[in-house]
N, C-alpha and C positions, 0 to 999 in steps of 0.2 A: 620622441616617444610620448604618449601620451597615456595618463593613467585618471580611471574614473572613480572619484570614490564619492561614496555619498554614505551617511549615517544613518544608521536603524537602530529606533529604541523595538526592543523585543520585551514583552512579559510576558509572566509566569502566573500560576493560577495563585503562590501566594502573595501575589503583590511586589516580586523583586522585579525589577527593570532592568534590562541589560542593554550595553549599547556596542551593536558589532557597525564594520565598516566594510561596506560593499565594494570590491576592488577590480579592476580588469585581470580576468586571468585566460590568456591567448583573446580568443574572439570572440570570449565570452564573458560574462559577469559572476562573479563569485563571494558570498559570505563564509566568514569564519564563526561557525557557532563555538562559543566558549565550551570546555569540556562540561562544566558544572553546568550548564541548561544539559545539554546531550545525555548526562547523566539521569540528570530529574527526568527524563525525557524519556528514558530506554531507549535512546539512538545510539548507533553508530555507524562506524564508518560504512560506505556501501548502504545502509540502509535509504528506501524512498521513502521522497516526501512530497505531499499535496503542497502546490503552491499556489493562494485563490489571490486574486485583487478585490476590493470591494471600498467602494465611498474614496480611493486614493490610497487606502492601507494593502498591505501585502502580507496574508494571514500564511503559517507555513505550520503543517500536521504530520505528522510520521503517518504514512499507509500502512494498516495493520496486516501481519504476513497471516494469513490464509492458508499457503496450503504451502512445500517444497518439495523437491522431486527425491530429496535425501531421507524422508520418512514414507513411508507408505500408510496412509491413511484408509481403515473400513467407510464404507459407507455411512456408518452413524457417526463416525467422528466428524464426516462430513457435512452432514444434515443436523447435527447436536444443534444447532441453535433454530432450525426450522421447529414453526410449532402451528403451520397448517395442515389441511388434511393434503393429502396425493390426490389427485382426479387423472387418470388416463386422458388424451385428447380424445374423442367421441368419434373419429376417422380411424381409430387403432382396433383392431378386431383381437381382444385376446383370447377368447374362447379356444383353449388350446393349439393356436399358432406359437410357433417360435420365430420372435423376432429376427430377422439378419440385420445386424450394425456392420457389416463389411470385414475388411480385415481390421489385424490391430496397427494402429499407426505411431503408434509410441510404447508406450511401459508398462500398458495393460498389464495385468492377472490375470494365465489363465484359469479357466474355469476345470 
């Protein structure tokens, strides 16, 4: 049997250094982040995460959740962070047509 491990020092934005150990698990490779980074961190379990390489280092970011199928979100909560204008595409005629999007294909609202 063969098992791979290799060492990763991880930091923190205040300066603490943690050292996890990267281990075979089945066919693939797995780190143990300590609770206390995952904490500082607002991870957990189940949660994604970005994982970049760059210069030989392997930088690793929690993906911020956006949106879940368990809340229902208005449209402004969805756009809260937009702060250009709207532009129509210039092919869209709206001069009192109504659009067709087809049917619903998932958990629309309806209207």
């Amino acid at each position: 049997m063969f098992i791979l491990c290799f060492n990763i020092l991880m930091s923190v934005k205040q300066g603490a250094v943690m050292e996890a150990t990267l281990k075979k698990w089945g066919n693939s490779q797995g780190i143990l982040i300590p609770k206390s980074l995952c904490e500082y961190l607002g991870i957990s379990i189940g949660d994604h995460l970005e994982i970049e390489e760059s210069n030989g280092a392997v930088t690793m970011k929690p993906i911020q959740k956006r949106y879940t199928r368990s809340k229902k979100l208005s449209a402004s909560d969805l756009f809260s962070d937009w702060d250009g204008p709207y532009q129509a595409p210039a092919d869209w005629n709206l001069q009192g047509a109504e659009i067709d999007w087809g049917k619903p294909t998932g958990e629309e609202l309806p209207w």
